[in-house]
Every structure is written in C-alpha cells, then in structure tokens.
KOLZA-106538 format. One line per field, with one value per residue (C-alpha): x, y, z negated; residue number from 1; residue in three letters. Coordinates in steps of 0.25 Angstrom, whole numbers, plus 5000, padded with zeros to 4 digits. Each point is the difference from the previous one (the first is absolute). Layout:
N
px <- c(X, ...)
py <- c(Y, ...)
pz <- c(Z, ...)
n <- c(NUM, ...)
res <- c(Ala, ...)
# end
This chain:
350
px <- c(5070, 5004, 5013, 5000, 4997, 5010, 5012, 4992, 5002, 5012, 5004, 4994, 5009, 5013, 4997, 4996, 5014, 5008, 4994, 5002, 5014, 5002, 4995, 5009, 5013, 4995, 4999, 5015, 5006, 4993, 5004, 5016, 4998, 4996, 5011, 5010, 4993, 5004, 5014, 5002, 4993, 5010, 5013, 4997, 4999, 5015, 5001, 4990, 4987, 4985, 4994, 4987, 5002, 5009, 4987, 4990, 5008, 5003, 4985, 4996, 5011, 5000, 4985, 5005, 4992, 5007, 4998, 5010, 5012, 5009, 4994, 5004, 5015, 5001, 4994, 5012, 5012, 4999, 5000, 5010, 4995, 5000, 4992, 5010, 5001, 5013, 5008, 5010, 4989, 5000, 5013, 4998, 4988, 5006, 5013, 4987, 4993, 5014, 5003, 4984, 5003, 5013, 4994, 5010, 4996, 5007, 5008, 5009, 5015, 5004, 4998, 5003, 5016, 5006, 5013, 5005, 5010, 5006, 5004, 5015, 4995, 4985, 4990, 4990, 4986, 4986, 4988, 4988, 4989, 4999, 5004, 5005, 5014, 5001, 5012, 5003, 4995, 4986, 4986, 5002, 5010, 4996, 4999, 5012, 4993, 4994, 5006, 4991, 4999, 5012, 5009, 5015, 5007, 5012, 4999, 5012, 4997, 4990, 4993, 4997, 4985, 4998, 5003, 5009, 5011, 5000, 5005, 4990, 5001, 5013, 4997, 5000, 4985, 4992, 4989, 4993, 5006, 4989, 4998, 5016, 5004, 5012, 4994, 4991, 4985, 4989, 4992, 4987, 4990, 4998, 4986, 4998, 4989, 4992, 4995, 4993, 5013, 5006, 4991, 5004, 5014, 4997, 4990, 5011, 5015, 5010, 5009, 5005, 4989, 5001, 4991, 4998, 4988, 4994, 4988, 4990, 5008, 4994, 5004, 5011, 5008, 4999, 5008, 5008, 5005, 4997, 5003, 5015, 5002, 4994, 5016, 5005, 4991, 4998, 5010, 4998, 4991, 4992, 4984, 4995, 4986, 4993, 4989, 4997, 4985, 4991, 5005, 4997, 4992, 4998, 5014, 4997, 5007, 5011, 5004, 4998, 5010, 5010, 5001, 4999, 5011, 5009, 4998, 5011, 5011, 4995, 4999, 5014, 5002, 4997, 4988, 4988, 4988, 4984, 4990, 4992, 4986, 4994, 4993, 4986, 4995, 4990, 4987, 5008, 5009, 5000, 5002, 4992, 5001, 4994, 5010, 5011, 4995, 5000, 5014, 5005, 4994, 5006, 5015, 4997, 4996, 5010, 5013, 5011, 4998, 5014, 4994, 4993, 4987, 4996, 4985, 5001, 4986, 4992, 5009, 4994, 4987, 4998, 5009, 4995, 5008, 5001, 5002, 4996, 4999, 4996, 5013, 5011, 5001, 5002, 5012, 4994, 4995, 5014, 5006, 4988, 5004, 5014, 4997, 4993, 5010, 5009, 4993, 4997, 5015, 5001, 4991, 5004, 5014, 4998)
py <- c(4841, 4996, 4997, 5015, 5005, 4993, 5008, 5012, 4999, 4995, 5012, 5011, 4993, 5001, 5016, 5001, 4994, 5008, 5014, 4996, 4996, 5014, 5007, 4992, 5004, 5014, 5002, 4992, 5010, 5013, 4995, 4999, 5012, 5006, 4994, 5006, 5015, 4998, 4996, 5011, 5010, 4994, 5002, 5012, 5009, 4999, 4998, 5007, 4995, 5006, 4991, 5004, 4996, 4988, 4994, 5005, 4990, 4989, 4999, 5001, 4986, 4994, 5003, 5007, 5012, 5013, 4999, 4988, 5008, 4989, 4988, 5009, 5002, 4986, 4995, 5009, 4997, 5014, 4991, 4989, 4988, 5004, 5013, 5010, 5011, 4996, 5011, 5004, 4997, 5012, 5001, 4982, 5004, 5012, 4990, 4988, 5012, 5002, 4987, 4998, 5011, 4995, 4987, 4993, 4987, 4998, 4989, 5007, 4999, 5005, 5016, 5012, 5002, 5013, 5004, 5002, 5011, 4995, 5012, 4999, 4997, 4995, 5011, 5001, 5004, 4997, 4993, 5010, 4991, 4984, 4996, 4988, 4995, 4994, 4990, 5011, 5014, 5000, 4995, 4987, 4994, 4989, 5007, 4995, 5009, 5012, 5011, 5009, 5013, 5009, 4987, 5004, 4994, 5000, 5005, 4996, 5004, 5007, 4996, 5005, 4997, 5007, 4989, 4999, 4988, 4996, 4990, 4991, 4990, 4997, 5001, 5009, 5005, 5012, 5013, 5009, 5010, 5009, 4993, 5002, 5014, 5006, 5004, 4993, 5003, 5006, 4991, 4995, 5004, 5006, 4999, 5010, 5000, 4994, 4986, 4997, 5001, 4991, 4989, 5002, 4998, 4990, 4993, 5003, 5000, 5010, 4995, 5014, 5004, 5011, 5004, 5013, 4996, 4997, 4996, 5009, 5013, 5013, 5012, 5002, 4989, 5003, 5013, 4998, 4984, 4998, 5012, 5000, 4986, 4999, 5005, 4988, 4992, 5007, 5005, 5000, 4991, 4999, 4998, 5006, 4996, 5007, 4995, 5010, 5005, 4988, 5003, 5016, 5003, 5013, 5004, 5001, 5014, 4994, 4991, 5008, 5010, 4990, 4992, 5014, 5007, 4987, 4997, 5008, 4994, 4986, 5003, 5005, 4987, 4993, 4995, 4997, 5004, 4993, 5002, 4988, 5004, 4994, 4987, 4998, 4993, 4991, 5002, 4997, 5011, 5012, 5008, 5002, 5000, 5012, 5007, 4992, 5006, 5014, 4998, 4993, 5014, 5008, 4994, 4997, 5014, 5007, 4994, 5003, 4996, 4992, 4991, 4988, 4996, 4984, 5000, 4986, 5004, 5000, 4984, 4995, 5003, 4996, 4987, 4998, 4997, 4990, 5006, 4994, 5013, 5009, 5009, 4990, 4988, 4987, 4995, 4998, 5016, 5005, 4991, 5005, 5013, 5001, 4994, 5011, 5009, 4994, 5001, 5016, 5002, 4994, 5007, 5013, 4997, 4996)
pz <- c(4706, 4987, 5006, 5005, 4986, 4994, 5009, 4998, 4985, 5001, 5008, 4990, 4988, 5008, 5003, 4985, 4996, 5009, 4996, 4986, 5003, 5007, 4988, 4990, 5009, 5001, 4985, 4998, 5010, 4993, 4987, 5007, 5004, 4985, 4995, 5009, 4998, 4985, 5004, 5009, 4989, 4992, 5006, 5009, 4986, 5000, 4985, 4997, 4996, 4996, 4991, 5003, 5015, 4996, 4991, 5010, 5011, 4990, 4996, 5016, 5002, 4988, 4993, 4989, 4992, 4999, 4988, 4996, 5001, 4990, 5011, 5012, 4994, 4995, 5015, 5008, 4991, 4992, 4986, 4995, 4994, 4987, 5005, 4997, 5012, 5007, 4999, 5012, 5011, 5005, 5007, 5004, 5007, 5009, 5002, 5003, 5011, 5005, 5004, 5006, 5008, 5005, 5003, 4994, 4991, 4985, 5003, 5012, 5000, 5011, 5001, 5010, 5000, 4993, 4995, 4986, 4996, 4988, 4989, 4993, 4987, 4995, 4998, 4986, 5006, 4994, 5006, 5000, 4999, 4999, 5014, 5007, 5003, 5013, 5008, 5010, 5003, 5005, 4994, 5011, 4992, 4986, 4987, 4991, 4988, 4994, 4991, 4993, 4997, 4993, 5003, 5002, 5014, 5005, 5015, 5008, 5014, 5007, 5014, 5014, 4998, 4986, 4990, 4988, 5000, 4985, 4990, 4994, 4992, 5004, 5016, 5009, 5004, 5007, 4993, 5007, 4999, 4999, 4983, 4997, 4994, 4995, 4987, 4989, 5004, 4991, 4995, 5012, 4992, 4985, 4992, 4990, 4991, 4989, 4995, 5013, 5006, 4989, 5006, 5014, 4996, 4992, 5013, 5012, 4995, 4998, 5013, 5008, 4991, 4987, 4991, 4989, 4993, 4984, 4997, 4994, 5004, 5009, 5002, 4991, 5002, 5015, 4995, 4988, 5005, 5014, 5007, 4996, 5001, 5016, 5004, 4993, 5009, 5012, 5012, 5018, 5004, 4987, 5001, 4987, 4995, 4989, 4993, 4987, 4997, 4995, 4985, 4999, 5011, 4996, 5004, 5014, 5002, 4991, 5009, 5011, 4996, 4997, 5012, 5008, 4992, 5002, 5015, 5006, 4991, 5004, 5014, 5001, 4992, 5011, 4993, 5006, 4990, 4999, 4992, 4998, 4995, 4988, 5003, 4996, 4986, 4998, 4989, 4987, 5001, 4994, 5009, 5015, 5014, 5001, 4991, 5007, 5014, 4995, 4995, 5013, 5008, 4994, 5003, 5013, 5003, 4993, 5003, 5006, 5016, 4998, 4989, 5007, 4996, 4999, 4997, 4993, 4993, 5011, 5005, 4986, 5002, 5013, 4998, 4986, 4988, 4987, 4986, 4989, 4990, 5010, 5001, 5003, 5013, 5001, 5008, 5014, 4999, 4998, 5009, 5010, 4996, 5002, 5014, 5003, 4994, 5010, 5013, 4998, 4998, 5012, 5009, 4994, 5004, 5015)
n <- c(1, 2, 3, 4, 5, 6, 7, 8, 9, 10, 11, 12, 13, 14, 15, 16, 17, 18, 19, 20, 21, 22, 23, 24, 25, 26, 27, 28, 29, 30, 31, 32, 33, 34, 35, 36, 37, 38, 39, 40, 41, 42, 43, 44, 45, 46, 47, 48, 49, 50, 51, 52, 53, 54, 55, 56, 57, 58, 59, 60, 61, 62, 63, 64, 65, 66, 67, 68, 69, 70, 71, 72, 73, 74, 75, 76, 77, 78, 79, 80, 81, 82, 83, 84, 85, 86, 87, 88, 89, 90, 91, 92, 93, 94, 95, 96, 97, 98, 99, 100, 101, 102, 103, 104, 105, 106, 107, 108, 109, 110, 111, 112, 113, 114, 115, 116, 117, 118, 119, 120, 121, 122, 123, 124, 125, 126, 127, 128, 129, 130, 131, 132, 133, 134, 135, 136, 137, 138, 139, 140, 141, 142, 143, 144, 145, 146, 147, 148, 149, 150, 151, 152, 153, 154, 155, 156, 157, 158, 159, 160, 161, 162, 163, 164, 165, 166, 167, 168, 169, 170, 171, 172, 173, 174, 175, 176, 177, 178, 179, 180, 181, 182, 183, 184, 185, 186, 187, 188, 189, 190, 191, 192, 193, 194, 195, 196, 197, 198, 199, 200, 201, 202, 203, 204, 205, 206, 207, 208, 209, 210, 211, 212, 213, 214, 215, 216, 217, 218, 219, 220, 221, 222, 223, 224, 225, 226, 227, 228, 229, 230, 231, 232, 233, 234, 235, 236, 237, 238, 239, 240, 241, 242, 243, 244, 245, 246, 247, 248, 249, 250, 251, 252, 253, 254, 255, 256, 257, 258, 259, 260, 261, 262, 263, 264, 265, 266, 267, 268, 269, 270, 271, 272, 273, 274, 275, 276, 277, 278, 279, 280, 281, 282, 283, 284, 285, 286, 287, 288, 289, 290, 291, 292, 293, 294, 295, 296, 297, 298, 299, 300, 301, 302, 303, 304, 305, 306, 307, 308, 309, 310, 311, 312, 313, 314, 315, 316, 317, 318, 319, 320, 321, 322, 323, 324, 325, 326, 327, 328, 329, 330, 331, 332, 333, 334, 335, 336, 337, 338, 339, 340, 341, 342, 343, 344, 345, 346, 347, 348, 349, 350)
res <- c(Unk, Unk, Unk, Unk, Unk, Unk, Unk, Unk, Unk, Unk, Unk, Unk, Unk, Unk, Unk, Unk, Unk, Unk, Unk, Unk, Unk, Unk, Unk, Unk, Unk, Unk, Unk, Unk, Unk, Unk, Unk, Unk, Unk, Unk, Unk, Unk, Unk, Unk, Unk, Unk, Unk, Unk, Unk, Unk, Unk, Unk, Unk, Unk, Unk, Unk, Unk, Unk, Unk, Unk, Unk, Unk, Unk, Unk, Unk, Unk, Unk, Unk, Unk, Unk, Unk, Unk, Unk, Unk, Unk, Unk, Unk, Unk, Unk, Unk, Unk, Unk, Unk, Unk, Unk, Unk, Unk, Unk, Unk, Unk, Unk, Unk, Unk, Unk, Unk, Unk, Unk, Unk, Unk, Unk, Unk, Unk, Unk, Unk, Unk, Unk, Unk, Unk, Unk, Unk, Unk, Unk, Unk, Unk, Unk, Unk, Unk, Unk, Unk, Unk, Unk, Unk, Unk, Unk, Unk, Unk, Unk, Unk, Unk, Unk, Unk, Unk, Unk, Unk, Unk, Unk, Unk, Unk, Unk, Unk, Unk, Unk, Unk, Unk, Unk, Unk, Unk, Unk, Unk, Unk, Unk, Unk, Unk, Unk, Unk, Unk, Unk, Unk, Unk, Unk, Unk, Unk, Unk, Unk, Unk, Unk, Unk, Unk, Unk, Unk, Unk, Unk, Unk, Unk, Unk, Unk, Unk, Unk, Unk, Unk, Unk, Unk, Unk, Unk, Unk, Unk, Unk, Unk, Unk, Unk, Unk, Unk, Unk, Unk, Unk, Unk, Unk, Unk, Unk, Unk, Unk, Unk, Unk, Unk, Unk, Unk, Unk, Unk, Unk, Unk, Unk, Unk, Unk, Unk, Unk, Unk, Unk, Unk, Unk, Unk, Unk, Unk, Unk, Unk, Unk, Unk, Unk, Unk, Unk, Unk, Unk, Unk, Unk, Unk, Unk, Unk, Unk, Unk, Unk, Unk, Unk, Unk, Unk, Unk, Unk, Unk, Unk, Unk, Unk, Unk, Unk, Unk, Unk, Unk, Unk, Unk, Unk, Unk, Unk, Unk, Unk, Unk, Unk, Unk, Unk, Unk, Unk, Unk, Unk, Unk, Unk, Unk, Unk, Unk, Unk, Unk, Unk, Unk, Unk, Unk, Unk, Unk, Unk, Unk, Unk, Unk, Unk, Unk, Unk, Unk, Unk, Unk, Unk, Unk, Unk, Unk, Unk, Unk, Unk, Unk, Unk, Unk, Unk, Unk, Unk, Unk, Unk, Unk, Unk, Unk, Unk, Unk, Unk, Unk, Unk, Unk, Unk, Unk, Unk, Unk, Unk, Unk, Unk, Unk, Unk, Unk, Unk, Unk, Unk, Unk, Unk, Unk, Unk, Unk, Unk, Unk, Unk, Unk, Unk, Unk, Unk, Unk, Unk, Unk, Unk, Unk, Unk, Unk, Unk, Unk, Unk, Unk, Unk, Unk, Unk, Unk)
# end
C-alpha cells in the first residue's frame, strides 16, 4: 500500500513539473512573439514613425512607462552617448527599413548586377539628406560611408537601377538616386521662434537644421527680423516650424494675419509651413494655460488651410514636461519635443 502511495505521488509531481514547464515555454514564445510585433511595427512604418504608438510598443516589450520618453530613445539608439539627439537619423533609418525589407544583411558584398553609363566629364550634384554611400548600386551592398546633408558630389555615371556612380573619397561608390539633386536644397527643416526655440537648438543641433529665433522677442521680431530673413534660410523642400505666442499672447490675431498674408509666397517657395502651438507652463510662470489655450484656438482655427497645425501643447501635457521656472524645459523636453515635431511632419507627408 505504501508502496502504491509512493508512485501515486510520484506520479502527481511529474504532471505538476510538466504543466509548469508548458507554462514557462508558452510565456517565452508569447514574449517572442511581442518582440517581433515591435519589430514589425517598427519597420513596416517606412520611415515614418508615431511616437505614441512606437512608446506604447516599447513599453508592451521592454516595460517601460510611456512617460520615459528620454529612456525610450536612449533604449532604441535615438541618443548618442553623450545624450545629444543624433542628427541625420532620419534618412539611416529609411536606408536601415530598405535594407530590412530587401532582406539583405549589412555585411553583403555581392549584390544584384546592373550597368553603369559613365557621363564625359564628372557632374557637381547635392546629397538632399544625410544618406549612405554604398560599394555598389543597391542597399545589399556594405556601406563604405555617409554624406550628410547639402554635401557636394561629383556624379560620374548613372545606373540602370536608379543609382548615382560617384567619386568618394577617392573611389568609386554608389547614392540613391532618389538623395542626389542637381541644385543645392533648402534647408530640412527651419525653427522660427522665441527663447523656447533658442533651447531647442541649443538641446538637438543645428545639423540640416536652421534656426530664426531670439530670446525674449514676439510679435514684432516675427515681422520686423524674422519674416524677411526666412528666404535667406528657406527654399523647395523646406519644413518650416514656428513657434511665436508665449511672450504676448494677446497678439493672437497678429499673428494670425501674419502667417495668413505670407503663406502664398512661401508655398510658391516651395516651403512647407507649421504652426506649432505654444506649449504649456508650469505654476511659476507668469502667464497661464488657460490663456495659452485661448490663444492656440484661435490660430488653429483661423489659419490658412495650407498652414499645418502641430499641437505639441496637448504632447506636453499628456507626456509631461521638466521646467525648472515654469516657462522654459529642460533638455530631455525639447529633445522629446522635437521628436514629436518630427513624426507629425512625417505622417503629414505620407
């Protein structure tokens, strides 16, 4: 009897092992399986990427809050290690999709075949964003280098498959051709605004980045200064972002006018306009949200249908933000905030 106990137990601990095990293996392949969602979420945006969603997903795998934006980015490669926002990261991350979609893997020599037709004499062009330079003329060939933004390139030849046969450092190497142009580019993007976008410039760079801004300025700089110095700065395919309001809020319908009289000139520019809204303060300051919301109404509403409207005051609230005297952010904030700045442009422009 006792013997017939013994195997019984025995028995019951074996059973109990093995539903435990199953359970373990079960949660290992639904965590895999998390894992890859993120991934997929990651690269099926084609570049572009909401950083809502992209937190939401990254808190889902990794156990993150929402709410540690700076961790997020620092996690997924969007900081250097001296946390300054890497500037350029744009374009590597399409060139980064590209490949992932080709299925290719980095350290490929071989590639597809194509032919080169060589031109008489090298040709100046421009690199229109930071973009990689590769050892033959497809994304499954190695990198040999980058060239940023504005760069001049001699182009010697052009592809059957769309690439650009170019000179670089000294050898022979392939562009997309869809980044080379004939004539300079406009400037990516240009921030025009007030002290808040002083800091931002000061927290991300000025790499394919321009800036229009003075600290403690409104409405009257925005005519007098910045206004006719935005053509300086600005041509085809420049993202404009203005920032104006916080200083004189009572100049709503100023600014209104002003951005609304100018949009046909910069549209036929090539200019693509925004209006950020003013961002929220916090308790120190001396002015309100509530007066900052009534001002932000009444841009949003009034202007003209071909000014873009980025509600970064809502981002900030939800998302939270650092400041230490109420009006102006820490570091992480603008960084944050420029993200953000970044992935509407990019939905809008899908």
């Amino acid at each position: 009897m006792n013997r017939y106990k013994e195997k019984k137990r025995n028995f019951i601990i074996l059973v109990t092992f093995a539903a435990v095990f199953s359970l373990i293996l079960m949660v290992g392949l639904i965590q895999d399986e998390s894992t890859e969602i993120v991934s997929a979420a990651e690269f099926e945006s084609t570049g572009t990427m909401d950083l809502h969603a992209y937190e939401v997903a990254a808190n889902r795998a990794a156990g993150f809050n929402v709410e540690d934006s700076a961790d997020l980015m620092a996690a997924y490669g969007e900081y250097s290690e001296d946390g300054l926002a890497l500037e350029g990261d744009d374009s590597e991350e399409m060139a980064l999709i590209d490949e992932m979609e080709a299925g290719s893997s980095e350290g490929d020599l071989a590639g597809a075949a194509y032919n080169v037709t060589e031109y008489e004499y090298p040709v100046s062009m421009y690199s229109s964003d930071t973009v990689n330079v590769r050892a033959g003329a497809g994304t499954d060939y190695a990198k040999v280098g980058k060239v940023s933004w504005g760069t001049a390139i001699d182009v010697l030849g052009v592809t059957d498959n769309g690439w650009y046969e170019v000179s670089f450092n000294g050898q022979k190497a392939f562009i997309r051709g869809d980044y080379i142009v004939a004539e300079m580019p406009g400037i990516p993007y240009l921030f025009v605004g007030d002290s808040r976008t002083v800091q931002l410039q000061m927290a991300v760079g000025s790499t394919d980045k321009a800036y229009i801004a003075k600290v403690g300025e409104g409405y009257n700089y925005f005519r007098d200064v910045a206004l006719p110095a935005i053509p300086k700065n600005a041509g085809p395919g420049t993202t404009m972002i203005i920032n104006f309001g916080v200083n004189d809020l009572s100049n709503a319908k100023k600014y209104l006018k002003l951005v609304n009289d100018n949009i046909e000139a910069w549209t036929n520019a090539g200019i693509t306009v925004y209006y950020s809204s003013v961002t929220p303060v916090g308790g120190s300051a001396t002015v309100s949200n509530a007066q900052i919301e009534a001002f932000n109404a009444t841009l949003r509403d009034g202007l003209d249908e071909r000014v873009k409207w980025i509600d970064s005051y809502t981002y900030l609230m939800q998302t939270g933000f650092s400041s230490s005297d109420g009006l102006h952010y820490n570091k992480d904030t603008y960084r944050n905030l420029y993200s953000y700045y970044v992935s509407v442009v990019n939905q809008q422009g899908q």
